[in-house]
C-alpha positions in Angstrom: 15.3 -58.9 4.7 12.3 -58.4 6.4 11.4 -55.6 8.5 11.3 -56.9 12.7 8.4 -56.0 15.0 10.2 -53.5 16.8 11.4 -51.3 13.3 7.8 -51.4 13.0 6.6 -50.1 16.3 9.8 -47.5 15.9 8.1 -46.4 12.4 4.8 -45.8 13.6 5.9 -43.8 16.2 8.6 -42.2 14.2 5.1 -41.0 11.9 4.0 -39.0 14.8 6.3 -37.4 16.2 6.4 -33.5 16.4 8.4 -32.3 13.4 9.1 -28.1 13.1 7.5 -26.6 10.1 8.9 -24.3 8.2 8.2 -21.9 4.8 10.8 -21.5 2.0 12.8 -19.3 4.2 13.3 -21.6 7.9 10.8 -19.3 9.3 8.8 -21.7 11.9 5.3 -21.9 11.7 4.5 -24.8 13.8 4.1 -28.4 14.3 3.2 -31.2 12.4 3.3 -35.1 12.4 6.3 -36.4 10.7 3.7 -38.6 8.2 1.4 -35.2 7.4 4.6 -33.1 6.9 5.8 -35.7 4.3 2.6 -36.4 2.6 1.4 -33.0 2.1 4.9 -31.6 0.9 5.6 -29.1 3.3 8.9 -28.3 4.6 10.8 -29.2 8.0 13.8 -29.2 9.3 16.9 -31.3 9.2 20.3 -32.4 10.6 23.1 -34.1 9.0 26.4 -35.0 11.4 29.3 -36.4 9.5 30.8 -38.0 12.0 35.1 -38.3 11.1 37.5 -40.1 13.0 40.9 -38.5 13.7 42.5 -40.3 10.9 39.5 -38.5 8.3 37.1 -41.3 7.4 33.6 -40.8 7.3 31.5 -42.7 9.2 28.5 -44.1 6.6 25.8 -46.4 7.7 23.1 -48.3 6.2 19.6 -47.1 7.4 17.0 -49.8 8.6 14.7 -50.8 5.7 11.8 -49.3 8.1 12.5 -45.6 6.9 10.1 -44.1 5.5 12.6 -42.3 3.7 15.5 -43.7 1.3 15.1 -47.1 3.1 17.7 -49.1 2.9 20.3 -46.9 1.2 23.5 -46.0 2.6 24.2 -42.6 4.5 26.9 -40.4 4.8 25.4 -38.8 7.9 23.7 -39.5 11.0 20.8 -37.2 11.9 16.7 -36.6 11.4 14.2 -34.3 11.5 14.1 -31.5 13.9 11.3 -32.1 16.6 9.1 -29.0 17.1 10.5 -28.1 20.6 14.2 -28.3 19.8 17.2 -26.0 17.9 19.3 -27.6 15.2 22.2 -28.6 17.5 19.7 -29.9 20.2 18.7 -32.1 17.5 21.7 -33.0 16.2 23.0 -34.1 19.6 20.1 -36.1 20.1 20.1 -37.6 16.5 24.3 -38.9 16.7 23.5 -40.7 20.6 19.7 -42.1 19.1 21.4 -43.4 16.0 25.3 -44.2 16.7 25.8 -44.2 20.2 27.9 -41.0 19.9 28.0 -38.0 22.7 30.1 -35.8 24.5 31.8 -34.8 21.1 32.2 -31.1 20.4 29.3 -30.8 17.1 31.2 -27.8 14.7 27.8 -26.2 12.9 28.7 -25.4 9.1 26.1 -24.2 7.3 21.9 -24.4 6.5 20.9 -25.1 3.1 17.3 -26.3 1.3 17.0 -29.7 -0.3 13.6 -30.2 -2.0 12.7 -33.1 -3.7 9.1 -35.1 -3.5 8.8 -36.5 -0.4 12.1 -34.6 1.6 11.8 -31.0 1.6 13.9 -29.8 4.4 16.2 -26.8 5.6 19.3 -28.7 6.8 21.4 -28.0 9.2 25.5 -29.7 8.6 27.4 -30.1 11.8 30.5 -32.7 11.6 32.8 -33.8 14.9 35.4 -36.7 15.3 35.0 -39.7 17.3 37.1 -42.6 17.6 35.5 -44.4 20.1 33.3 -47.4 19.7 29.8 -47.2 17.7 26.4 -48.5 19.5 23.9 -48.7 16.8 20.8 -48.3 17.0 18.7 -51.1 15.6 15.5 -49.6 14.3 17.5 -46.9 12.6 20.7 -48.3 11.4 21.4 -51.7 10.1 25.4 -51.7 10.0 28.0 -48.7 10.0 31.3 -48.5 9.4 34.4 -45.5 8.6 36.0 -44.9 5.1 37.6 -42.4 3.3 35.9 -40.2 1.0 37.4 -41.4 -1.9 35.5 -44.5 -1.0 32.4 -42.8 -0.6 32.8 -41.9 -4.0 33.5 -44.8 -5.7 30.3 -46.5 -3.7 28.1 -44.1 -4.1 28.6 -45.1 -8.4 27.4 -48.7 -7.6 25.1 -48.4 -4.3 22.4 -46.6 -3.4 23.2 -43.6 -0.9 20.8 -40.8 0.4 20.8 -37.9 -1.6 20.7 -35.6 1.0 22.9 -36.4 2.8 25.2 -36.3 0.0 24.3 -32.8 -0.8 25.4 -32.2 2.9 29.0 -33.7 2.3 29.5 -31.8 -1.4 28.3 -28.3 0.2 30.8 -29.4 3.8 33.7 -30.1 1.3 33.1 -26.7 -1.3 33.6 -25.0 2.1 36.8 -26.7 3.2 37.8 -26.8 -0.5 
């Protein structure tokens, strides 16, 4: 599947937006293009929603195959990078409307946690909330979504390709509820 004009346009200016920089320990030190932040190995900041309905599925979608980042691959999460000017739950907000068409909902912050591997090195910031309302996807960001349950999840995530961090953001939500 090709990748359409616009997911290219949204890509390009995806690169430069104004992403928070962090050190090891979330402790801001500026701002950086998306691209730079990811090509020199620093670390920013993240958000991961899982987004439940109120009979416990997940929401998962497929992510455009634009991203610079795990193209393609299925996600248990919606959410992004931090811009430079915004918290973690002004982000997160922004990120579940940008990307599923989701707002109003009451966002229920969990936890931070680091994820570092080459190419994603982010403090991450889990929220979750329940919608049951309709999805509005969109386009340059998410090819398809849909809600399952977690055993589901699990079972996919043995034959497809899902976002690692993301998935570290649904074992460390679970351990917590566990």
């Amino acid at each position: 599947m090709p990748i359409t004009p616009a997911e290219a346009a949204h890509r390009a200016a995806s690169d430069l937006e104004q992403i928070a920089w962090v050190d090891d320990a979330d402790q801001l030190l500026g701002a950086l293009p998306r691209a730079e932040l990811r090509e020199r190995g620093l670390i920013g900041r993240g958000t991961f929603i899982l987004l439940f309905n109120s009979a416990g599925e997940l929401c998962i979608n497929r992510r455009s195959l634009s991203k610079a980042v795990y193209p393609g691959y299925w996600d248990v999460a919606a959410g992004g990078m931090v811009a430079a000017d915004e918290s973690y739950a002004e982000s997160a907000a922004r990120e579940l409307e940008e990307e599923l068409g989701v707002c109003g909902v009451e966002l229920r912050f969990h936890e931070k946690f680091f994820f570092d591997q080459p190419g994603n090195r982010l403090w991450c910031a889990v929220f979750s909330a329940v919608w049951d309302g309709p999805l509005r996807l969109q386009p340059e960001e998410v090819i398809e979504a849909r809600f399952a349950s977690l055993e589901q999840v699990e079972i996919e995530q043995q034959q497809l390709a899902y976002c690692p961090d993301s998935l570290a953001a649904l074992q460390r939500y679970r351990q917590r509820l566990a």
